[in-house]
C-alpha positions, -999 to +999 in steps of 0.1 A: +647-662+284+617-681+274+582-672+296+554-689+293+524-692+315+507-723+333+469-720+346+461-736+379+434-730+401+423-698+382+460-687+390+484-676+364+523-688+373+549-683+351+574-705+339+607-695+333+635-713+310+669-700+303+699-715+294+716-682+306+720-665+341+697-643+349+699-630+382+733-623+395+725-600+420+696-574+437+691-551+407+689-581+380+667-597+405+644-566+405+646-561+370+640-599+361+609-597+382+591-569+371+598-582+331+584-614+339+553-595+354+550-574+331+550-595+300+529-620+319+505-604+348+519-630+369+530-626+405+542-661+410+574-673+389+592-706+384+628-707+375+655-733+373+680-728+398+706-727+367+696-693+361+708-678+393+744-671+400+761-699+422+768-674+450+734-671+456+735-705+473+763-695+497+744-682+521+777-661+535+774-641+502+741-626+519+726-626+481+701-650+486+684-631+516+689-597+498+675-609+467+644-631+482+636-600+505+628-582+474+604-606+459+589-610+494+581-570+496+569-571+461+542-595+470+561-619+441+561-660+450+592-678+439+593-713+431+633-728+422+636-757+406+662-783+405+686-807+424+697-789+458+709-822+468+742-815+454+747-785+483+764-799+515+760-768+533+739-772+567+729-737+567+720-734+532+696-768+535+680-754+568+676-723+549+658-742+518+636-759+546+624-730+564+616-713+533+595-744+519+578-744+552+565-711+548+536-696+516+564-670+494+591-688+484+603-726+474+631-744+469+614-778+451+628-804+423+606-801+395+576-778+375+548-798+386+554-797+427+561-756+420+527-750+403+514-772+431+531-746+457+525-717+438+484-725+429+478-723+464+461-695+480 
């Protein structure tokens, strides 16, 4: 896991790269978010949707409300980037809308539209 840190509106995000999965289910979620803010001060995280386990994005799993409750009560923003085209699900892509609609956690294509979410106040 690489972190590094992007400056945007006097807000520190940080950006995360892996070529590994990193959250596979609540407790690696927990423990992945409080190294990132740890070793950066950041409450606000991108990550490539590579680095989540695939059953996250079948919504019947439950993972994905378990885990994003947790960064929710931790007052942690949570931008995941890549191609969610490739999901056919309608539950998962309403899910992915609602959330986008809302100021905690996005489901966006690339870096630059998550710092653009995650900058705001």
């Amino acid at each position: 896991m690489k972190l590094t840190t992007v400056k945007e509106n006097n807000i520190e995000i940080a950006v995360v790269n892996s070529n590994e999965i990193l959250i596979t289910d609540v407790q690696s979620a927990l423990d992945f978010m409080m190294t990132v803010q740890y070793e950066t001060g950041s409450n606000r995280i991108i990550m490539n949707k590579s680095a989540i386990c695939d059953d996250f994005f079948h919504l019947s799993t439950k993972l994905a409300g378990e885990i994003l409750q947790k960064f929710i009560t931790y007052h942690v923003k949570l931008a995941i980037i890549g191609d969610f085209s490739v999901y056919t699900s309608k539950s998962l892509k309403d899910f992915i809308y609602e959330c986008n609609k809302g100021k905690d956690i996005f489901f966006l294509p690339d870096e630059n539209q998550a710092i653009k979410m995650l900058s705001m106040n």
